[in-house]
Structure formats: structure tokens, C-alpha cells
PDB file with SEQRES, HELIX, SHEET and CRYST1 records, atoms N, CA, C and O in Angstrom:
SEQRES   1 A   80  UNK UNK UNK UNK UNK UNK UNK UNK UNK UNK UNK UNK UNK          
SEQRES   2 A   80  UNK UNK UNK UNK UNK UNK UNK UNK UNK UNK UNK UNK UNK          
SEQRES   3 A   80  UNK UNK UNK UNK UNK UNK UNK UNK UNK UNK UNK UNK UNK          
SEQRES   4 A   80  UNK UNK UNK UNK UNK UNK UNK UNK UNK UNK UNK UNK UNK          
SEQRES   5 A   80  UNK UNK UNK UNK UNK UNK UNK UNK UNK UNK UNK UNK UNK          
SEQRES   6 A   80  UNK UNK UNK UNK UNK UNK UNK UNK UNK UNK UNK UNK UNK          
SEQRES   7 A   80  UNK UNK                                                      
HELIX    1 AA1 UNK A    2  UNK A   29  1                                  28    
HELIX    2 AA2 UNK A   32  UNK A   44  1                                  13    
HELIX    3 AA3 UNK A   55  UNK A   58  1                                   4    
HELIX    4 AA4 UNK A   67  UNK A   79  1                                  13    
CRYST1    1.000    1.000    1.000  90.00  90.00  90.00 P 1           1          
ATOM      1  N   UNK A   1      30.127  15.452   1.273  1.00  0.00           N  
ATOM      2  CA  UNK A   1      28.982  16.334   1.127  1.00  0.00           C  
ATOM      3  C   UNK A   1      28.415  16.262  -0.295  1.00  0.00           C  
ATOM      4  O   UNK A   1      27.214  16.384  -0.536  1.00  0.00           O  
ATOM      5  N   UNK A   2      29.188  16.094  -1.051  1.00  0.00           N  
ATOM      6  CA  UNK A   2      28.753  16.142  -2.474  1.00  0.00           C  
ATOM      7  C   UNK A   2      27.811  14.915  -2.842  1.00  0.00           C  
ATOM      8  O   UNK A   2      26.712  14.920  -3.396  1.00  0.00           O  
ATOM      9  N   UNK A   3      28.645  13.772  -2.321  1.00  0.00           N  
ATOM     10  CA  UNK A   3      28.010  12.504  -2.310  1.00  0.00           C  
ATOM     11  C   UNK A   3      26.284  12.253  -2.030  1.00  0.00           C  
ATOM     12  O   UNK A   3      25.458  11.502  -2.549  1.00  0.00           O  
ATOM     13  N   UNK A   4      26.201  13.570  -0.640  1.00  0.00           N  
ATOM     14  CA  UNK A   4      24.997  13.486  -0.118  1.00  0.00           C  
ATOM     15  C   UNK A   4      23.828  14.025  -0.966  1.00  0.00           C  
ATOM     16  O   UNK A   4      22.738  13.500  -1.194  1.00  0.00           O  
ATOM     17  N   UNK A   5      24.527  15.668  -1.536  1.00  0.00           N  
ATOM     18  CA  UNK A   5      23.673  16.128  -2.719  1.00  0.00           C  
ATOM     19  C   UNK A   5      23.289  15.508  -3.656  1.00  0.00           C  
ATOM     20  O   UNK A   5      22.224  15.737  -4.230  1.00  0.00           O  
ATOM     21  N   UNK A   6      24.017  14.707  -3.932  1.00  0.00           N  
ATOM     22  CA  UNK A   6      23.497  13.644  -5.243  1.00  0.00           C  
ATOM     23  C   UNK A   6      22.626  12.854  -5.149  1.00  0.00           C  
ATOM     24  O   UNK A   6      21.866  12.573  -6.075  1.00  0.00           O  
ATOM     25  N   UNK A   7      22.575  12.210  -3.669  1.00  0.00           N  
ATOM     26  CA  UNK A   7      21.782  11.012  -3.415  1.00  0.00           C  
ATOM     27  C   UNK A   7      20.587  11.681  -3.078  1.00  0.00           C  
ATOM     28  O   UNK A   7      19.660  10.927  -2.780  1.00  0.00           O  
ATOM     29  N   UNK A   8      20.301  13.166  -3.035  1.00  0.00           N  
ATOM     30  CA  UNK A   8      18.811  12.827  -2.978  1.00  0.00           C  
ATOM     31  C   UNK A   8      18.272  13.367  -3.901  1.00  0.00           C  
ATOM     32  O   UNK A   8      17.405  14.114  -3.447  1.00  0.00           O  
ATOM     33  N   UNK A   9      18.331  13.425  -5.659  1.00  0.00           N  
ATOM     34  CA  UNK A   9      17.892  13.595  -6.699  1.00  0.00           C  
ATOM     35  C   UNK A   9      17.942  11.749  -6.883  1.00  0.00           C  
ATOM     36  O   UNK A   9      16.981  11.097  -7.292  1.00  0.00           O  
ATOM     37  N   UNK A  10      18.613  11.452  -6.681  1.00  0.00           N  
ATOM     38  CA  UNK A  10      19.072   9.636  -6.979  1.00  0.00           C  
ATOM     39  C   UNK A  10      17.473   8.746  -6.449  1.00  0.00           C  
ATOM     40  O   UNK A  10      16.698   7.972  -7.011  1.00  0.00           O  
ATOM     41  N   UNK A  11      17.572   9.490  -4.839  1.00  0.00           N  
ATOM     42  CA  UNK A  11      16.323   8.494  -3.934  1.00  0.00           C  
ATOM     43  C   UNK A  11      15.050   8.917  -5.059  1.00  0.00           C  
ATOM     44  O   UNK A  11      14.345   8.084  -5.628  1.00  0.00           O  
ATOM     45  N   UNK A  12      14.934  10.609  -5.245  1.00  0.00           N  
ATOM     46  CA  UNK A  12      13.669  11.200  -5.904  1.00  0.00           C  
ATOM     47  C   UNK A  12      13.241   9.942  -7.046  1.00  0.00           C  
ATOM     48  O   UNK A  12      12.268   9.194  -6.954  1.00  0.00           O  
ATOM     49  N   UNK A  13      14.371   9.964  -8.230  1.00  0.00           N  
ATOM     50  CA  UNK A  13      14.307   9.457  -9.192  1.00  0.00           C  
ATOM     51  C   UNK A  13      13.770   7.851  -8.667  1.00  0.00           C  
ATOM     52  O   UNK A  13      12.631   7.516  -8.992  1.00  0.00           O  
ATOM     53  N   UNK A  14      14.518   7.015  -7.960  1.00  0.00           N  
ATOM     54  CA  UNK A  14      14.568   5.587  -7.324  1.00  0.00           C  
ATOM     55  C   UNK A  14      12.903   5.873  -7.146  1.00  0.00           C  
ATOM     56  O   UNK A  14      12.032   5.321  -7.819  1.00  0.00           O  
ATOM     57  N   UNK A  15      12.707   6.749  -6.205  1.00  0.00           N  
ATOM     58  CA  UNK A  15      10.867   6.651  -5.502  1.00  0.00           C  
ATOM     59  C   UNK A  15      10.197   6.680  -6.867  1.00  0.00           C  
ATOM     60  O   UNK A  15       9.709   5.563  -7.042  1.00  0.00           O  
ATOM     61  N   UNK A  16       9.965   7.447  -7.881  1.00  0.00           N  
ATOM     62  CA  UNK A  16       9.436   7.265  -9.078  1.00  0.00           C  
ATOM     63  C   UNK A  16       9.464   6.232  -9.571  1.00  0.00           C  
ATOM     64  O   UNK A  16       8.352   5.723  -9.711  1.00  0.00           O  
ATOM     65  N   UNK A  17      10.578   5.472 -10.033  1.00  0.00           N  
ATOM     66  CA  UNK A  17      11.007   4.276 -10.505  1.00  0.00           C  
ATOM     67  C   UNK A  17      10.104   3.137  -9.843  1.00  0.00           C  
ATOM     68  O   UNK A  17       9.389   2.285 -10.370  1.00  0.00           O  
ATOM     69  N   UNK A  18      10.393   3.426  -8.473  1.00  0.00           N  
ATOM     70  CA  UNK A  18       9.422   2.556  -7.883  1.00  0.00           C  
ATOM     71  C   UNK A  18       8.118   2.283  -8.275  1.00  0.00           C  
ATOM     72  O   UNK A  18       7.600   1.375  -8.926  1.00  0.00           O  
ATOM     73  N   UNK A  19       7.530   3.735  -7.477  1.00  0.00           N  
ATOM     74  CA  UNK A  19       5.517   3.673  -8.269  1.00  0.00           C  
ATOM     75  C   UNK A  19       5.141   3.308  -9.046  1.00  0.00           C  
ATOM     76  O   UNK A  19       4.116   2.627  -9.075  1.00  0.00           O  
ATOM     77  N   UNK A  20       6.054   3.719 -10.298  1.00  0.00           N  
ATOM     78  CA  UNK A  20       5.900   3.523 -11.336  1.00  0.00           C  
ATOM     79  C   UNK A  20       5.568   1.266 -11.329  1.00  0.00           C  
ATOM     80  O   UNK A  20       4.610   0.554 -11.630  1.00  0.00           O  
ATOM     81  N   UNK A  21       6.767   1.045 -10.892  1.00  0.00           N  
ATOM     82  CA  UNK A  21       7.164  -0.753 -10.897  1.00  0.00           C  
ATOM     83  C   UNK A  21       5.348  -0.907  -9.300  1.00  0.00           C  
ATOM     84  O   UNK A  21       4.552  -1.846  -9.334  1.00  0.00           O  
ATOM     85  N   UNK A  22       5.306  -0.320  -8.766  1.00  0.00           N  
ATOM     86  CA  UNK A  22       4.157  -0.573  -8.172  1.00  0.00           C  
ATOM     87  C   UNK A  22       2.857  -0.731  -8.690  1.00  0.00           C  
ATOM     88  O   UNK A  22       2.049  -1.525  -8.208  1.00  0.00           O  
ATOM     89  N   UNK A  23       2.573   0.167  -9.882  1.00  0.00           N  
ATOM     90  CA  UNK A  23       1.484   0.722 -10.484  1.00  0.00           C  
ATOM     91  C   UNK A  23       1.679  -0.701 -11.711  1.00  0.00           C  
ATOM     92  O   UNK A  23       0.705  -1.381 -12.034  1.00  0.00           O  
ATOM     93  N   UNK A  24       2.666  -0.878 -12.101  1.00  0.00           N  
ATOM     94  CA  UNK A  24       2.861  -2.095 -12.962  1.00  0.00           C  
ATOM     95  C   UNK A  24       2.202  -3.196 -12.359  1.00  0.00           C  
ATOM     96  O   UNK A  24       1.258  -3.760 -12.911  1.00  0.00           O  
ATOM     97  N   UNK A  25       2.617  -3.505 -11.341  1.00  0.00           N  
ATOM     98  CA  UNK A  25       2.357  -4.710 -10.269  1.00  0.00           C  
ATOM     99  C   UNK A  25       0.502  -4.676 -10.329  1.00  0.00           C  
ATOM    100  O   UNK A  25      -0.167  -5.393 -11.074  1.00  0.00           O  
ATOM    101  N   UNK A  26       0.042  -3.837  -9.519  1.00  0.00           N  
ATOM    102  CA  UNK A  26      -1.231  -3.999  -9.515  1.00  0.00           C  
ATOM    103  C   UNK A  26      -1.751  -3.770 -10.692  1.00  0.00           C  
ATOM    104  O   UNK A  26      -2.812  -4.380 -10.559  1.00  0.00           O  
ATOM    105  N   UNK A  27      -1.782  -3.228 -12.007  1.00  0.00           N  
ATOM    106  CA  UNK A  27      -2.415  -3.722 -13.207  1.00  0.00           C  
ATOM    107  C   UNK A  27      -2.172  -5.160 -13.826  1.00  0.00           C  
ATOM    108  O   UNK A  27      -3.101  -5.581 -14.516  1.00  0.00           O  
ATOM    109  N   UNK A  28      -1.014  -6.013 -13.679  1.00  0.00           N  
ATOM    110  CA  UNK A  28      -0.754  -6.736 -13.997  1.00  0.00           C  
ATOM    111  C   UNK A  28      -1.635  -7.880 -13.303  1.00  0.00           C  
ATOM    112  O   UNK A  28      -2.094  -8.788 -13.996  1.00  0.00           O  
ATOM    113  N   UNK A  29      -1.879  -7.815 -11.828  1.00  0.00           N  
ATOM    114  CA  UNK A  29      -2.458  -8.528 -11.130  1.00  0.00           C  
ATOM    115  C   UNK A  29      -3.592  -8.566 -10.938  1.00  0.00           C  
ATOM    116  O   UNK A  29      -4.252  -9.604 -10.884  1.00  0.00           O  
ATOM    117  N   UNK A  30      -4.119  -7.163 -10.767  1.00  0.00           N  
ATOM    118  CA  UNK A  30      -5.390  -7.075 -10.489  1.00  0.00           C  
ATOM    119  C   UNK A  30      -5.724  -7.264  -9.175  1.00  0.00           C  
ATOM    120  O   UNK A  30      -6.676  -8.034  -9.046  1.00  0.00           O  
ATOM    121  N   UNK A  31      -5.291  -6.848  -8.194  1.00  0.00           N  
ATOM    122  CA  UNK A  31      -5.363  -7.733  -7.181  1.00  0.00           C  
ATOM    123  C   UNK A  31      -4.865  -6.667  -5.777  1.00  0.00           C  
ATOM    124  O   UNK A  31      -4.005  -6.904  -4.928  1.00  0.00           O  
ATOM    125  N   UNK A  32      -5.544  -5.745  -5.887  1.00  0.00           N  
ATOM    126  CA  UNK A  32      -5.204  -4.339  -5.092  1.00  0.00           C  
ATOM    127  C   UNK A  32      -5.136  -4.884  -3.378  1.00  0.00           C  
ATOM    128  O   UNK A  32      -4.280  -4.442  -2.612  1.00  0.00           O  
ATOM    129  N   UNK A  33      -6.020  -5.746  -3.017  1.00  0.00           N  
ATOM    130  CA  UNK A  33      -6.273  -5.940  -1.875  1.00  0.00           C  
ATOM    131  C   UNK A  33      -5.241  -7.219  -1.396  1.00  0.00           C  
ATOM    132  O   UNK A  33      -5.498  -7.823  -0.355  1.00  0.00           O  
ATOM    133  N   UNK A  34      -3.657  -7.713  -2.508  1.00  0.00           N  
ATOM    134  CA  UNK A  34      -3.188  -8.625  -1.977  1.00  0.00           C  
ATOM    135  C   UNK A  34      -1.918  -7.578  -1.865  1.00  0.00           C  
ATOM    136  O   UNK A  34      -1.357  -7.751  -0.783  1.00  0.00           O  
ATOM    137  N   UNK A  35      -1.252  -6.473  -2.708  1.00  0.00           N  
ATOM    138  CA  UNK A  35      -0.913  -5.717  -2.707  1.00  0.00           C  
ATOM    139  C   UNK A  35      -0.742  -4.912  -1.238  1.00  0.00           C  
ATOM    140  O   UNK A  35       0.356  -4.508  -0.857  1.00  0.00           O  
ATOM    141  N   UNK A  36      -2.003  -4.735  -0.457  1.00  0.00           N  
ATOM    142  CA  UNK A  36      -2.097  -4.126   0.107  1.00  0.00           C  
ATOM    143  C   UNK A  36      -1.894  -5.103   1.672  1.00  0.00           C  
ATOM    144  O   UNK A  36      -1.435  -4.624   2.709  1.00  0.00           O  
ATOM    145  N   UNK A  37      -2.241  -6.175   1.545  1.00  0.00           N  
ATOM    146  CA  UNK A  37      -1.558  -6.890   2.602  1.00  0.00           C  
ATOM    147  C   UNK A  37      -0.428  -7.294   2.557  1.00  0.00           C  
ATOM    148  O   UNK A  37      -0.035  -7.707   3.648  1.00  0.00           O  
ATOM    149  N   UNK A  38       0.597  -7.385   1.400  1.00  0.00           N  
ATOM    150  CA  UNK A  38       1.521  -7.512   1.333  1.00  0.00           C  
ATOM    151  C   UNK A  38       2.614  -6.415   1.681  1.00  0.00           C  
ATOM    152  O   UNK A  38       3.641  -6.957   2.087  1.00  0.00           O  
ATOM    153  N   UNK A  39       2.683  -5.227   1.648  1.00  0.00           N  
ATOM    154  CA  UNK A  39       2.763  -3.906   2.067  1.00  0.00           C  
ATOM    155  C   UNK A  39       2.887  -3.876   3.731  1.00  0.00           C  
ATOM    156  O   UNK A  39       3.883  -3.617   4.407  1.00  0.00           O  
ATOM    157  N   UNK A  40       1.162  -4.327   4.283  1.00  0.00           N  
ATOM    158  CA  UNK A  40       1.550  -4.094   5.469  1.00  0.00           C  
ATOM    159  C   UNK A  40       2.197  -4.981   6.382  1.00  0.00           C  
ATOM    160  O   UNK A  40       2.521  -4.697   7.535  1.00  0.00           O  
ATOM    161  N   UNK A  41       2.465  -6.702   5.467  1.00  0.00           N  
ATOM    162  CA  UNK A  41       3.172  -7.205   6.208  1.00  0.00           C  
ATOM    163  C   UNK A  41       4.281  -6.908   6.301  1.00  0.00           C  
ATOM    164  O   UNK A  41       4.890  -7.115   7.350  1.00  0.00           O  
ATOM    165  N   UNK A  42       4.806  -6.389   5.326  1.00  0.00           N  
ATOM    166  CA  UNK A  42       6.308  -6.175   5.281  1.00  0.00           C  
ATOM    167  C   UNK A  42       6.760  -4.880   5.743  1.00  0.00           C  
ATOM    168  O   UNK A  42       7.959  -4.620   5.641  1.00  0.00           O  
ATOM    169  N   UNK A  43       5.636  -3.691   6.439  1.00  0.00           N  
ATOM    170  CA  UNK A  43       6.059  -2.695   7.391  1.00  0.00           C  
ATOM    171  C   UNK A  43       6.312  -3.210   8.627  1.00  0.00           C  
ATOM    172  O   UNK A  43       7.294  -2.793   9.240  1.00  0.00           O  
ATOM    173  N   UNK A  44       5.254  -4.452   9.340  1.00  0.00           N  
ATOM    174  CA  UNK A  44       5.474  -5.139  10.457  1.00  0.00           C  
ATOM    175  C   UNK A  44       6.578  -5.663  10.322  1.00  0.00           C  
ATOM    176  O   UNK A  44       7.420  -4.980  10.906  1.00  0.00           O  
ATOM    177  N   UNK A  45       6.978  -6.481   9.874  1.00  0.00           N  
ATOM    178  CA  UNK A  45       8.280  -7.291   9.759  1.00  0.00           C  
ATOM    179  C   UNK A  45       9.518  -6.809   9.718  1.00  0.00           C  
ATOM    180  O   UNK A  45      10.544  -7.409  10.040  1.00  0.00           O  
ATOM    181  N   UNK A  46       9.377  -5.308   9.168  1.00  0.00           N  
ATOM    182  CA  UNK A  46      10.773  -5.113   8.653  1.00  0.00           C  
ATOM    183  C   UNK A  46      10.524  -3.867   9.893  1.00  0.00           C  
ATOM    184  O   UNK A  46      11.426  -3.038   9.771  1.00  0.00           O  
ATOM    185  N   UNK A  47       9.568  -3.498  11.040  1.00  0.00           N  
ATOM    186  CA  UNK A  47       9.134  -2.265  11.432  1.00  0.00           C  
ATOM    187  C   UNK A  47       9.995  -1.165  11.257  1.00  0.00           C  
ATOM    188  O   UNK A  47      10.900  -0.611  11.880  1.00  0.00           O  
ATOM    189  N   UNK A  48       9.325  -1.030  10.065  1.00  0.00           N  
ATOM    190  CA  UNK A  48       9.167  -0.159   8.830  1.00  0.00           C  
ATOM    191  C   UNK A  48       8.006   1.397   9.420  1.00  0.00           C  
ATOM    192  O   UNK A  48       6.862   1.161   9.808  1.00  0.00           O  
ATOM    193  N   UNK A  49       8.428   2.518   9.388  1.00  0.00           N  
ATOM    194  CA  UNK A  49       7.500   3.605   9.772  1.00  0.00           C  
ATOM    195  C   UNK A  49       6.738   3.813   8.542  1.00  0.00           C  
ATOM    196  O   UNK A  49       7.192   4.287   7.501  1.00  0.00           O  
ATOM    197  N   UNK A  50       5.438   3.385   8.766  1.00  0.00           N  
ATOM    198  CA  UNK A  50       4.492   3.568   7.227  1.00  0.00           C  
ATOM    199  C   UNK A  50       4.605   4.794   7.060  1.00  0.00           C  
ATOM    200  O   UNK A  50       4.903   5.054   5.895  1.00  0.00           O  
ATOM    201  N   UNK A  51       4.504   5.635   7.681  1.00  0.00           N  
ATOM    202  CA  UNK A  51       4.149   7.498   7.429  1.00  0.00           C  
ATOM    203  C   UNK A  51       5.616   8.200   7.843  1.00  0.00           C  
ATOM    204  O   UNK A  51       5.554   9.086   8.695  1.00  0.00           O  
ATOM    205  N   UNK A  52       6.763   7.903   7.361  1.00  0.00           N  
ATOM    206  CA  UNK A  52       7.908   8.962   7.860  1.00  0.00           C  
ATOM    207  C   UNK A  52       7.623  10.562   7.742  1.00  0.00           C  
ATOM    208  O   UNK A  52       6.668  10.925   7.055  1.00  0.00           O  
ATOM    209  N   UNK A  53       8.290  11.347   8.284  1.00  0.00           N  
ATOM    210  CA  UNK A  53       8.249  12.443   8.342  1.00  0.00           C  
ATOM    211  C   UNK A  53       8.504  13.035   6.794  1.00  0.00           C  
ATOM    212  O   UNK A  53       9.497  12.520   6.281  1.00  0.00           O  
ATOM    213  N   UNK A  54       7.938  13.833   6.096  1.00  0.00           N  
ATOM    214  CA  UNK A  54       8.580  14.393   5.123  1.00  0.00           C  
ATOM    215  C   UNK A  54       9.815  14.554   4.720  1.00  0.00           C  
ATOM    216  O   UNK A  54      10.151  13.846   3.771  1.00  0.00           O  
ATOM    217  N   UNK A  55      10.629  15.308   5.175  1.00  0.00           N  
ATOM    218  CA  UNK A  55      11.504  16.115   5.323  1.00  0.00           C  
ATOM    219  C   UNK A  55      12.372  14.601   4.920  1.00  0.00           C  
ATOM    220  O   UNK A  55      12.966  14.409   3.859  1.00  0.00           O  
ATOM    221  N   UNK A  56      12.260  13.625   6.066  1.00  0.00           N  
ATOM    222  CA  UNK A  56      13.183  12.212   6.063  1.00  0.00           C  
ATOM    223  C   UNK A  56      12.713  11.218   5.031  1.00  0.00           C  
ATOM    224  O   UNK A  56      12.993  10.024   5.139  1.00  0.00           O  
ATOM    225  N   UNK A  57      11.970  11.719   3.989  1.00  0.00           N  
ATOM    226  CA  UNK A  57      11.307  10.625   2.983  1.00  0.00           C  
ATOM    227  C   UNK A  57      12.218  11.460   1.989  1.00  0.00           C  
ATOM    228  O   UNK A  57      13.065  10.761   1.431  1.00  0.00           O  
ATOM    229  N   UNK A  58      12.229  12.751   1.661  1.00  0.00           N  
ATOM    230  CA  UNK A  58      12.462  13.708   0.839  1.00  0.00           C  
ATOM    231  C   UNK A  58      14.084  13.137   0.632  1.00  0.00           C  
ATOM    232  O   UNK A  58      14.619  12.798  -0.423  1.00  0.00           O  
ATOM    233  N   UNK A  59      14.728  13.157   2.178  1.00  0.00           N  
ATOM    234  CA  UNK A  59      15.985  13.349   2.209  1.00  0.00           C  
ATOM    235  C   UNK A  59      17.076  11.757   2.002  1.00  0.00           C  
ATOM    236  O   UNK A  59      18.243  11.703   1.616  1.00  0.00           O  
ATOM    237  N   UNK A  60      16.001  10.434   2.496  1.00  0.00           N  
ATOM    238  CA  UNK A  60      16.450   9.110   2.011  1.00  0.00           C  
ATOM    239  C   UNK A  60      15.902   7.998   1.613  1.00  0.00           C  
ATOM    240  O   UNK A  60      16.370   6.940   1.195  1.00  0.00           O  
ATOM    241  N   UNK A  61      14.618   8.464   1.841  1.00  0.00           N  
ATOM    242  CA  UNK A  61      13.450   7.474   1.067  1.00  0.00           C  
ATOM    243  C   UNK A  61      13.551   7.194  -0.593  1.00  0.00           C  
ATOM    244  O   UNK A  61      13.281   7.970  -1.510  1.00  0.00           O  
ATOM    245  N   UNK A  62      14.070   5.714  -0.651  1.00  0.00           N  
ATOM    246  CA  UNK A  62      14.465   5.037  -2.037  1.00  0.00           C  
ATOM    247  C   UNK A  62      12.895   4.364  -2.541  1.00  0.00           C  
ATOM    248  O   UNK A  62      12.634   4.213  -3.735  1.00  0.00           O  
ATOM    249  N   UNK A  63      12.057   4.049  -1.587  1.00  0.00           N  
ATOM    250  CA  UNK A  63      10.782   3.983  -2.505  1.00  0.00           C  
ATOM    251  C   UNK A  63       9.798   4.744  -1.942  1.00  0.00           C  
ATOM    252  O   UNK A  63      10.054   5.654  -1.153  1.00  0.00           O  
ATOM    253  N   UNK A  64       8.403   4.367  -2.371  1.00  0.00           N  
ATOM    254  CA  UNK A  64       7.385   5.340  -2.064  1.00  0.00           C  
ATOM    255  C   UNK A  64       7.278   4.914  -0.527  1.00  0.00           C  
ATOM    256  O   UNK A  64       8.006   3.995  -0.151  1.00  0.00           O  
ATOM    257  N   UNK A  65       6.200   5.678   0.606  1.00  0.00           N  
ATOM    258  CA  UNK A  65       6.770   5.215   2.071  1.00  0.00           C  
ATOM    259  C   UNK A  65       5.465   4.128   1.943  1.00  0.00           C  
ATOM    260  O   UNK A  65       4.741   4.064   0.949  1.00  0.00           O  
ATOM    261  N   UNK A  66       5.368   3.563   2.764  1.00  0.00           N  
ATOM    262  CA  UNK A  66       3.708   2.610   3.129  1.00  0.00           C  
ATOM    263  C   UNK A  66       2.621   3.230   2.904  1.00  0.00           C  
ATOM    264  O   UNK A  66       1.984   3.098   1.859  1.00  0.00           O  
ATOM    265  N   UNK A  67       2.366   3.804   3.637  1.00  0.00           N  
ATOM    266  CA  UNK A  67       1.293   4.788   3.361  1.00  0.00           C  
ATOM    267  C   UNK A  67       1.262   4.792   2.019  1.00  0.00           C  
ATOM    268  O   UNK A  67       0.399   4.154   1.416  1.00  0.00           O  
ATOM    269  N   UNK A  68       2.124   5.452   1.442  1.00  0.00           N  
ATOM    270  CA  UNK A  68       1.614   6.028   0.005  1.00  0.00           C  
ATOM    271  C   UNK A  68       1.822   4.807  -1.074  1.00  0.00           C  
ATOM    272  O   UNK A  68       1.714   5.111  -2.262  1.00  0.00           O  
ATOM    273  N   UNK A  69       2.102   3.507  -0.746  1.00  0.00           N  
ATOM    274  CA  UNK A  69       1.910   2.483  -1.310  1.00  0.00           C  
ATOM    275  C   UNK A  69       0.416   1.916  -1.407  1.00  0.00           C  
ATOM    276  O   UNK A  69      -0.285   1.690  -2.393  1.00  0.00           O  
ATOM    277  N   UNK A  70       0.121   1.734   0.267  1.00  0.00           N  
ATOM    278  CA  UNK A  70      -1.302   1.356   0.511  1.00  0.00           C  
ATOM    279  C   UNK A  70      -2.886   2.344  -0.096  1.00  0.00           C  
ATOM    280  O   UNK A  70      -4.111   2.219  -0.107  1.00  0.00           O  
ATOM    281  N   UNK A  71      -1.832   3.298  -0.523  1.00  0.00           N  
ATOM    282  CA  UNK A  71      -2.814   4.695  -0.905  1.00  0.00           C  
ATOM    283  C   UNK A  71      -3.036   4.360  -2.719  1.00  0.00           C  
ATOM    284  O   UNK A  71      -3.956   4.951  -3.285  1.00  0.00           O  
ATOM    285  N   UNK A  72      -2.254   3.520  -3.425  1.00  0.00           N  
ATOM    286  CA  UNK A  72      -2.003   3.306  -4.787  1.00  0.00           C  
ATOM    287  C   UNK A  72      -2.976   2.096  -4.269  1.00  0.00           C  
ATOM    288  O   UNK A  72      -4.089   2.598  -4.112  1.00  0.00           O  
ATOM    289  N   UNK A  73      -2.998   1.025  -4.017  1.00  0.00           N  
ATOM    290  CA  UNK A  73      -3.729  -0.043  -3.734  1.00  0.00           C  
ATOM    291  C   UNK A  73      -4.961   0.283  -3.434  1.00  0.00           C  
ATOM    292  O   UNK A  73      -5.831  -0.296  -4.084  1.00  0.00           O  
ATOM    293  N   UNK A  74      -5.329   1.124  -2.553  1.00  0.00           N  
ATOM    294  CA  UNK A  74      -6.881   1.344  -2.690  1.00  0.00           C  
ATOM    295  C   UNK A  74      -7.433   2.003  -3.420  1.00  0.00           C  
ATOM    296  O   UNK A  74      -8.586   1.684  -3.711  1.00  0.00           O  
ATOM    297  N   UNK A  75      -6.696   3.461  -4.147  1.00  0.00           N  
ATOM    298  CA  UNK A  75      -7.309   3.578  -5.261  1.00  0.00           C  
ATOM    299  C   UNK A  75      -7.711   2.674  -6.387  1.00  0.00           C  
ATOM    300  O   UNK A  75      -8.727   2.769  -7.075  1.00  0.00           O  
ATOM    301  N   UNK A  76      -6.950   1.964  -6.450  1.00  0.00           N  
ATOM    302  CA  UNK A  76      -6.823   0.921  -7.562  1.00  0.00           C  
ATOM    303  C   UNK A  76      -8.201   0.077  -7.217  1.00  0.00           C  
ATOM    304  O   UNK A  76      -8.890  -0.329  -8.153  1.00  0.00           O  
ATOM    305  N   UNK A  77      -8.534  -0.143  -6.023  1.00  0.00           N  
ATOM    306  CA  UNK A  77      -9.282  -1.309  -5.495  1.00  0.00           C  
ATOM    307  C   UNK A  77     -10.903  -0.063  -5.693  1.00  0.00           C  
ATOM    308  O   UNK A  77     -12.002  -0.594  -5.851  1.00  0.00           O  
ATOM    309  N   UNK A  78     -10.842   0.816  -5.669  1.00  0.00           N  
ATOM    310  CA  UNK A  78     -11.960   1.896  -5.230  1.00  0.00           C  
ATOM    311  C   UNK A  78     -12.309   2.155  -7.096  1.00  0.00           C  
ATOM    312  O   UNK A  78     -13.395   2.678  -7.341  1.00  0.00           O  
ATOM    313  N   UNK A  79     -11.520   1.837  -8.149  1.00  0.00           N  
ATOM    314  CA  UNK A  79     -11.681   2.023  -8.879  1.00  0.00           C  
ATOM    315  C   UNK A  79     -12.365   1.086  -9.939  1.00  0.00           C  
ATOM    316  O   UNK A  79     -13.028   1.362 -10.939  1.00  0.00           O  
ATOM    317  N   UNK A  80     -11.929  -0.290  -9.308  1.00  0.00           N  
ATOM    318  CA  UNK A  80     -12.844  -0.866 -10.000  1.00  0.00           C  
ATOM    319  C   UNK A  80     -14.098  -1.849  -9.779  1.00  0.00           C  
ATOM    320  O   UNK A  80     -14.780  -2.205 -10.740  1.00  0.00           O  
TER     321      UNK A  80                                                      
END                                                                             
């Protein structure tokens, strides 16, 4: 049980870590719209639930979910 409490300040931190390494990616590239097919191939492939339930993103989600990947990519793409 303890193990479990830990791991989901661990995933929180990991999902940050992530965006963060996401948000790197597309400035570096420039390139929001390859980002963003790359994303959804790899929800197909891996069928991957782009939109999990809250509660189950909160509780083991280690990066950001699809959705909210593809949601960094089009801002990015809407921005410039």
C-alpha cells in the first residue's frame, strides 16, 4: 500500500517531466504538425486510450495522455 501512495506523486512528477521534454521537442523542431502525427500513430499502434478517464490518468498515467499531447501540438501550430 505504501508503495502505491508513492507512485502517484512519482507518475504526477514523471507527467510534468514529460511536457515539459514535449514542449522541448516541439520548440526544438518546429514542427507541431509532425508531433502531432506522431502521437497519433503511436495511440493506434500501441491502442493507447487518447482521453483516459481522470481519476485513471491521476492514479497511473506516467506521461501526459494523447489528447493532452495533441492539445500542446496544436497550440504550438495555432501559434505560429
Amino acid at each position: 500500500m505504501v508503495s502505491f501512495a508513492l507512485q502517484i506523486p512519482g507518475n504526477a512528477l514523471s507527467r510534468r517531466v514529460e511536457g515539459s521534454a514535449d514542449a522541448y521537442a516541439l520548440h526544438l523542431t518546429n514542427d507541431p504538425a509532425a508531433f502531432i502525427a506522431v502521437e497519433r500513430k503511436l495511440a493506434v499502434q500501441n491502442l493507447a486510450e487518447p482521453d483516459p478517464p481522470g481519476w485513471l490518468q491521476f492514479l497511473f498515467g506516467t506521461h501526459p495522455s494523447t489528447l493532452t499531447r495533441i492539445g500542446y501540438g496544436s497550440r504550438v501550430a495555432r501559434a505560429r
